[in-house]
N, CA, C and O atoms as a GROMACS GRO file, in nm:
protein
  316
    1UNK      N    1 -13.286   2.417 -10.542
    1UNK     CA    2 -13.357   2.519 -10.474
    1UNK      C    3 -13.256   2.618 -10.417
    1UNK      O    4 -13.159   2.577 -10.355
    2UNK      N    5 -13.283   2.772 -10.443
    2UNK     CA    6 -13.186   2.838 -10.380
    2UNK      C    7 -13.290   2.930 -10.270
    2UNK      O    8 -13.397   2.986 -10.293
    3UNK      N    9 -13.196   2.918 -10.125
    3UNK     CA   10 -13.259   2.980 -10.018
    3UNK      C   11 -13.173   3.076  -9.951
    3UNK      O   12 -13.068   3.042  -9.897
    4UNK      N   13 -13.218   3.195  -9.954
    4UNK     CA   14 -13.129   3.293  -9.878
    4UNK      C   15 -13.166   3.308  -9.762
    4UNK      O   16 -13.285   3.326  -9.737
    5UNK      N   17 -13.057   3.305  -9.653
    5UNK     CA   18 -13.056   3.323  -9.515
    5UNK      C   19 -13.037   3.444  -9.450
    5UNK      O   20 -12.923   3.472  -9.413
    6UNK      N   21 -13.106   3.502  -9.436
    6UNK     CA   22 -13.095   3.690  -9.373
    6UNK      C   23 -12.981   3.698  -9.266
    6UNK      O   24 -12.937   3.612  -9.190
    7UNK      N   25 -12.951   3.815  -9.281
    7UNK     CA   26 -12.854   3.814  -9.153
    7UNK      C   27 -12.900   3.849  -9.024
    7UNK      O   28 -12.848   3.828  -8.914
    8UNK      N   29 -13.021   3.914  -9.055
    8UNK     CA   30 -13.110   3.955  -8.944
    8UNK      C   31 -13.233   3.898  -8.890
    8UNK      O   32 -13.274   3.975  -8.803
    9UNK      N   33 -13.282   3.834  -8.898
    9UNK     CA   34 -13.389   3.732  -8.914
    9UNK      C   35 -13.533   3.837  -8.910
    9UNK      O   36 -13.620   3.852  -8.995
   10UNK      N   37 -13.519   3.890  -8.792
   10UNK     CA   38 -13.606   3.987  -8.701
   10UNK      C   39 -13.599   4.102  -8.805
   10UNK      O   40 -13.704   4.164  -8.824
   11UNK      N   41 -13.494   4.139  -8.871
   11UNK     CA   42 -13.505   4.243  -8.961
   11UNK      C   43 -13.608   4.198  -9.106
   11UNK      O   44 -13.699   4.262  -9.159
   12UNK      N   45 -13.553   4.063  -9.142
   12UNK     CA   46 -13.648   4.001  -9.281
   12UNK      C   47 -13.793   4.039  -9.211
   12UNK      O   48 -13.861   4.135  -9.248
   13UNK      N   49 -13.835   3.941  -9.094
   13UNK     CA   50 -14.013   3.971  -9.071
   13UNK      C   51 -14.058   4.081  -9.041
   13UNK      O   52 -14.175   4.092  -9.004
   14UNK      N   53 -13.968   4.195  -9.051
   14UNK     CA   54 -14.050   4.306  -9.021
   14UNK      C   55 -14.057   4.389  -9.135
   14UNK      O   56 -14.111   4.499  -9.150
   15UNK      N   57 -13.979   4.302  -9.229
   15UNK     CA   58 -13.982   4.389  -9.371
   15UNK      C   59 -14.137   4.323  -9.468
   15UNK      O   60 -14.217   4.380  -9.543
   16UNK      N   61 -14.127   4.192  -9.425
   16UNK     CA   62 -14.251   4.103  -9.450
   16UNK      C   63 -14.394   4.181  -9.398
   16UNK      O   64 -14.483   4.208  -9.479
   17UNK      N   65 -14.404   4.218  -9.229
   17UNK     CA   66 -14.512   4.272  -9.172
   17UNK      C   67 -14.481   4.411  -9.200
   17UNK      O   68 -14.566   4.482  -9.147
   18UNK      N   69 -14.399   4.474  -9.258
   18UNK     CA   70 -14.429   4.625  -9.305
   18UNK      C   71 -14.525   4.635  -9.419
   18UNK      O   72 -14.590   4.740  -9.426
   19UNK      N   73 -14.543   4.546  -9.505
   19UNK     CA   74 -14.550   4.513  -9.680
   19UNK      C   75 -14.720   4.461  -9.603
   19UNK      O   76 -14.823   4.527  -9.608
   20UNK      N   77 -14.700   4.312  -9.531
   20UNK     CA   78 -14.840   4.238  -9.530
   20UNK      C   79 -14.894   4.356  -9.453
   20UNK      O   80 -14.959   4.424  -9.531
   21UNK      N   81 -14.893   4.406  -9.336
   21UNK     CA   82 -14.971   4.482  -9.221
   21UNK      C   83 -15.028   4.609  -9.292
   21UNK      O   84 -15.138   4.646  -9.250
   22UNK      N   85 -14.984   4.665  -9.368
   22UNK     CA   86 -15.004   4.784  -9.408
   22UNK      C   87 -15.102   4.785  -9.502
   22UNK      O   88 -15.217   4.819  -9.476
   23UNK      N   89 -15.058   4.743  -9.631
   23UNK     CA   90 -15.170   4.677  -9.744
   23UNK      C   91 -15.305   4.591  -9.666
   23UNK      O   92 -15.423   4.626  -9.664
   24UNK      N   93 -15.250   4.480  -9.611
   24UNK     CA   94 -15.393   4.458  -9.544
   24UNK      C   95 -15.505   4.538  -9.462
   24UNK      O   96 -15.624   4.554  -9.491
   25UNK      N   97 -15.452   4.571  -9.381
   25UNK     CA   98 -15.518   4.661  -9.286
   25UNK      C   99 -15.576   4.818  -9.379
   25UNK      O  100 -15.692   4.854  -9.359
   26UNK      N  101 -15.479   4.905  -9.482
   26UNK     CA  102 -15.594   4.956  -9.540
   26UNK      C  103 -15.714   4.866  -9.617
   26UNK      O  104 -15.834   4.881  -9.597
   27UNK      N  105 -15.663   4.783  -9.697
   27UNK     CA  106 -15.761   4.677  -9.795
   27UNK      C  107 -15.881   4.680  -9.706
   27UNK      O  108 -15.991   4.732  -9.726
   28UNK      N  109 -15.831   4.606  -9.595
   28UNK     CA  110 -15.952   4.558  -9.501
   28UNK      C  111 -16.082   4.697  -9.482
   28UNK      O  112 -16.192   4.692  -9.538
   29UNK      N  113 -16.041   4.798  -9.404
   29UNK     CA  114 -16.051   4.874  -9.341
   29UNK      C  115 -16.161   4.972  -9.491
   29UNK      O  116 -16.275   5.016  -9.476
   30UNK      N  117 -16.092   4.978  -9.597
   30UNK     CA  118 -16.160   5.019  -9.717
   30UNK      C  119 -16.241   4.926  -9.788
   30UNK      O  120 -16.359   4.947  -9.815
   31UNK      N  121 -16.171   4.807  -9.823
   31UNK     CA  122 -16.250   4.719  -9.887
   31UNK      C  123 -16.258   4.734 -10.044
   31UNK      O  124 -16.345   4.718 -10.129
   32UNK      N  125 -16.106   4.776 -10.042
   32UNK     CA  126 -16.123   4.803 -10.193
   32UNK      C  127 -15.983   4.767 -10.273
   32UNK      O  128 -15.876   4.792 -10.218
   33UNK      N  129 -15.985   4.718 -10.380
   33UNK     CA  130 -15.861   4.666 -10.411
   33UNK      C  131 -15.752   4.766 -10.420
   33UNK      O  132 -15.770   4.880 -10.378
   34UNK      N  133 -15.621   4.722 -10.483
   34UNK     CA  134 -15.521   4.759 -10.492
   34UNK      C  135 -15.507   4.852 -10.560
   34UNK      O  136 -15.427   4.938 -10.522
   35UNK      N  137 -15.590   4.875 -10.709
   35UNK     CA  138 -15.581   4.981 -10.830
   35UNK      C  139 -15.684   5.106 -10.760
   35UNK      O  140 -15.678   5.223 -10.795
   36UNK      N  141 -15.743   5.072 -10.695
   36UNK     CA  142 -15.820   5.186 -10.628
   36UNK      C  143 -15.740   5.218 -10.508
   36UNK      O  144 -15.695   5.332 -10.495
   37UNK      N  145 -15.722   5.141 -10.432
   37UNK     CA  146 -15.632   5.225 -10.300
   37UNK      C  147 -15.473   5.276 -10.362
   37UNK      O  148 -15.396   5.332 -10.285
   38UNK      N  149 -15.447   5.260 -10.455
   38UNK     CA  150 -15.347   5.343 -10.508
   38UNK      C  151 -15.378   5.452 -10.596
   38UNK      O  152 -15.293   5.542 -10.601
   39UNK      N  153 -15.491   5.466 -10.674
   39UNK     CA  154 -15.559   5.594 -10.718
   39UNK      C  155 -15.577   5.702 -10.639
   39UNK      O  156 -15.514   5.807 -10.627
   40UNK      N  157 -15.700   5.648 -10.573
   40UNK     CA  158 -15.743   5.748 -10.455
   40UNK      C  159 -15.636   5.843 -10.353
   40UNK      O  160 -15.554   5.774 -10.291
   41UNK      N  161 -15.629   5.994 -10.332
   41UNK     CA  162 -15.503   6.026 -10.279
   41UNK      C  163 -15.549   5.963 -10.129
   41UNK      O  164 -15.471   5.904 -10.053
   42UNK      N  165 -15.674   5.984 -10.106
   42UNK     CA  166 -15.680   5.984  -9.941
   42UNK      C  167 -15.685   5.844  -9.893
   42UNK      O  168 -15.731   5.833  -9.779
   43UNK      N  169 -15.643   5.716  -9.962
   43UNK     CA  170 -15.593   5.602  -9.960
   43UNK      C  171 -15.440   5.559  -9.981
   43UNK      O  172 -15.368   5.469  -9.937
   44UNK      N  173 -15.425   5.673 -10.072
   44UNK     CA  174 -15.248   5.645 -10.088
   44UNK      C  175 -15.213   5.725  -9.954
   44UNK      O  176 -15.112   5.689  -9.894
   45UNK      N  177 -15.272   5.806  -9.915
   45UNK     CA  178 -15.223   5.900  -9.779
   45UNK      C  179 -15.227   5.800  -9.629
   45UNK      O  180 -15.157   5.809  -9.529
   46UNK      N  181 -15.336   5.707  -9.661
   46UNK     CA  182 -15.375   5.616  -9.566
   46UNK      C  183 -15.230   5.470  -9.517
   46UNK      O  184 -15.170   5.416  -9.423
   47UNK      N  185 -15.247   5.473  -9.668
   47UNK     CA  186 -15.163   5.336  -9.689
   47UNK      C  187 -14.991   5.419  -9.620
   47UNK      O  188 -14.922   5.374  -9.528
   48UNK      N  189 -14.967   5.524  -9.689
   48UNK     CA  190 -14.843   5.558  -9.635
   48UNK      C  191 -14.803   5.609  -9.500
   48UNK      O  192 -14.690   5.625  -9.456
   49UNK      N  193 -14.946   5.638  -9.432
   49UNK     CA  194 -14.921   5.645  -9.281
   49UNK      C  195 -14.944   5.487  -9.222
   49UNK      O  196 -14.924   5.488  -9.100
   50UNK      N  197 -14.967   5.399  -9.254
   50UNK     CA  198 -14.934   5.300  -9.235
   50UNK      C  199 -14.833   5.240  -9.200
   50UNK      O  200 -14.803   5.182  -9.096
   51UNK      N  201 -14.766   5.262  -9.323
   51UNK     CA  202 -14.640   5.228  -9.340
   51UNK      C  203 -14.550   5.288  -9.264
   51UNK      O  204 -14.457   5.230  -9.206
   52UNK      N  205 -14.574   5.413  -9.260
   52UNK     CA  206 -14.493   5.460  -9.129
   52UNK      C  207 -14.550   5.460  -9.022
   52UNK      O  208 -14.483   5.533  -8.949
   53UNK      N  209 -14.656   5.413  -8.956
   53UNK     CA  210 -14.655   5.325  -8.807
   53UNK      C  211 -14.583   5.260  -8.825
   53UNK      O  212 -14.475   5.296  -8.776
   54UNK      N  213 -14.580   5.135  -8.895
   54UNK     CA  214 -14.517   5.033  -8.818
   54UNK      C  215 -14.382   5.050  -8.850
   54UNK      O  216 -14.312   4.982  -8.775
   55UNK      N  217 -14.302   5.129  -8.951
   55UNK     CA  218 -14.164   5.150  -8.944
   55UNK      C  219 -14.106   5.197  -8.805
   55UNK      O  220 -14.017   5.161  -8.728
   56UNK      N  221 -14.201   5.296  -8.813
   56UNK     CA  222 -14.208   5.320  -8.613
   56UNK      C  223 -14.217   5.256  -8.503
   56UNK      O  224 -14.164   5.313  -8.408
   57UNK      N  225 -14.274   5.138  -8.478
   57UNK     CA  226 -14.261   5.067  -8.421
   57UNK      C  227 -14.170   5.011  -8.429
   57UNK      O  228 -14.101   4.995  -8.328
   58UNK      N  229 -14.132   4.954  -8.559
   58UNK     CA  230 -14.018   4.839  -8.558
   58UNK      C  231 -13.946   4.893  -8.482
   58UNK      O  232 -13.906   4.825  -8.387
   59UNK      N  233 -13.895   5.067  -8.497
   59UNK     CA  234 -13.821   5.093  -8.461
   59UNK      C  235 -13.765   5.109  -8.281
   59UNK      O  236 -13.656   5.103  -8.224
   60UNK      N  237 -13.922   5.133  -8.234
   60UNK     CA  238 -13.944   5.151  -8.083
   60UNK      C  239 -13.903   5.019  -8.016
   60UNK      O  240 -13.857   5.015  -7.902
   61UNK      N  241 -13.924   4.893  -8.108
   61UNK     CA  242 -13.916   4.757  -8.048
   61UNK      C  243 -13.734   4.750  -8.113
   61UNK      O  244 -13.715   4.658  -8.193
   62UNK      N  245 -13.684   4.786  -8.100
   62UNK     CA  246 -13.517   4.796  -8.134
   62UNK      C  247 -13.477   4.698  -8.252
   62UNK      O  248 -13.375   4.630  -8.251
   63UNK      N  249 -13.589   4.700  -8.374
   63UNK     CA  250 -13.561   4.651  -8.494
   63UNK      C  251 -13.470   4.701  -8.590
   63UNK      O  252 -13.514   4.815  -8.603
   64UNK      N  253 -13.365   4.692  -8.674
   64UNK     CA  254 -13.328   4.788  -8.732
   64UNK      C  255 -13.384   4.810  -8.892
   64UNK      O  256 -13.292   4.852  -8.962
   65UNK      N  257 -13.477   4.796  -8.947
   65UNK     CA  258 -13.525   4.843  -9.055
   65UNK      C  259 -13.483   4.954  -9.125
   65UNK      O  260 -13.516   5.066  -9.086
   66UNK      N  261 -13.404   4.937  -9.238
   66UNK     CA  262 -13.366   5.072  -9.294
   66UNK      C  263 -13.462   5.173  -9.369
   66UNK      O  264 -13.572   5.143  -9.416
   67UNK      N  265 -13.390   5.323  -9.373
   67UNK     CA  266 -13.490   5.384  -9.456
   67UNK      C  267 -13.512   5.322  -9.595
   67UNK      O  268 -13.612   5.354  -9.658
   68UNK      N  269 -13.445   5.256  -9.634
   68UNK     CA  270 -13.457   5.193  -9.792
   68UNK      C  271 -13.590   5.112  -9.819
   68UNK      O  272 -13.664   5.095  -9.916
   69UNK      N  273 -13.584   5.067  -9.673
   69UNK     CA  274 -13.716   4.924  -9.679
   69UNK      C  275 -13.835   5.017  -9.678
   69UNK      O  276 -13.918   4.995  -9.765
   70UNK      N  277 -13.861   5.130  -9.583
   70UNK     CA  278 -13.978   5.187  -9.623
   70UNK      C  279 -13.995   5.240  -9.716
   70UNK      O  280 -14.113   5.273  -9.730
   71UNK      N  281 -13.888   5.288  -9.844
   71UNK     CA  282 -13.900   5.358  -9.944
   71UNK      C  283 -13.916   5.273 -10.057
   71UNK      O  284 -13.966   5.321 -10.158
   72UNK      N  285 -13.872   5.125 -10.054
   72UNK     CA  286 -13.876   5.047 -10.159
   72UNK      C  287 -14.012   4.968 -10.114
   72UNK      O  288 -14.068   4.912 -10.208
   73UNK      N  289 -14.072   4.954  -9.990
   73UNK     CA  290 -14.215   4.926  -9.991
   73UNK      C  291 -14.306   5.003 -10.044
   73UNK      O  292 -14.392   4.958 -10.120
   74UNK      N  293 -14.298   5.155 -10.002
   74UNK     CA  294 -14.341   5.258 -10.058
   74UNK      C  295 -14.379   5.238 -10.242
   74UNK      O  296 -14.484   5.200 -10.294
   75UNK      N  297 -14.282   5.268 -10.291
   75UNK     CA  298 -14.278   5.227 -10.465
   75UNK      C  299 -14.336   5.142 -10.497
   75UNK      O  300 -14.412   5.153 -10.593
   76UNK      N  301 -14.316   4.996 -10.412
   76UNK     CA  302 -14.383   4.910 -10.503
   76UNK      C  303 -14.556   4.867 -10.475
   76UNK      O  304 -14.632   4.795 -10.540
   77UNK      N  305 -14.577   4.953 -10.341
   77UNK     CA  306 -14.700   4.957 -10.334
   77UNK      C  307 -14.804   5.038 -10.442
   77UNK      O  308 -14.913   5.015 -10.493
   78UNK      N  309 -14.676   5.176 -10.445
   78UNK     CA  310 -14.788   5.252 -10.525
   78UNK      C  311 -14.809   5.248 -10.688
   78UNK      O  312 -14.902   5.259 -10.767
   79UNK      N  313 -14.635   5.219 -10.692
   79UNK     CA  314 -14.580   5.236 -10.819
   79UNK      C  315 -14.684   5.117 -10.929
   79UNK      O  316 -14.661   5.108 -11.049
   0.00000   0.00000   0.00000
């Protein structure tokens, strides 16, 4: 078994709750899967202010989350 150990711990779960919090909470909130909330613009607009709440936050709570993590969540949400 290979297990990687973050160097940040607090940095891994907020890269985890950027990805789960965001996707869920539109899903929920729409009720509509993944191929549709990535079609729709005013769902992809939804999902990506999402994503930047809580990058924002992380950031307010003195997380260090890089711009990379919201841009590579970004992609693979929509992409």
């Amino acid at each position: 078994m290979k297990v990687e150990v973050p160097a940040d711990i607090y940095v891994s779960l907020w890269e985890k709750f950027l990805f789960v919090a965001s996707f869920g909470g539109v899903g929920s909130v729409t009720r509509a899967p993944i191929g549709v909330i990535r079609t729709l613009p005013e769902t992809r607009q939804l999902l990506e202010q999402c994503l930047r709440e809580i990058f924002a936050v992380s950031h307010a709570r003195q997380i260090a989350l890089s711009d990379e993590a919201l841009r590579s969540h970004w992609r693979f949400l929509i992409l």
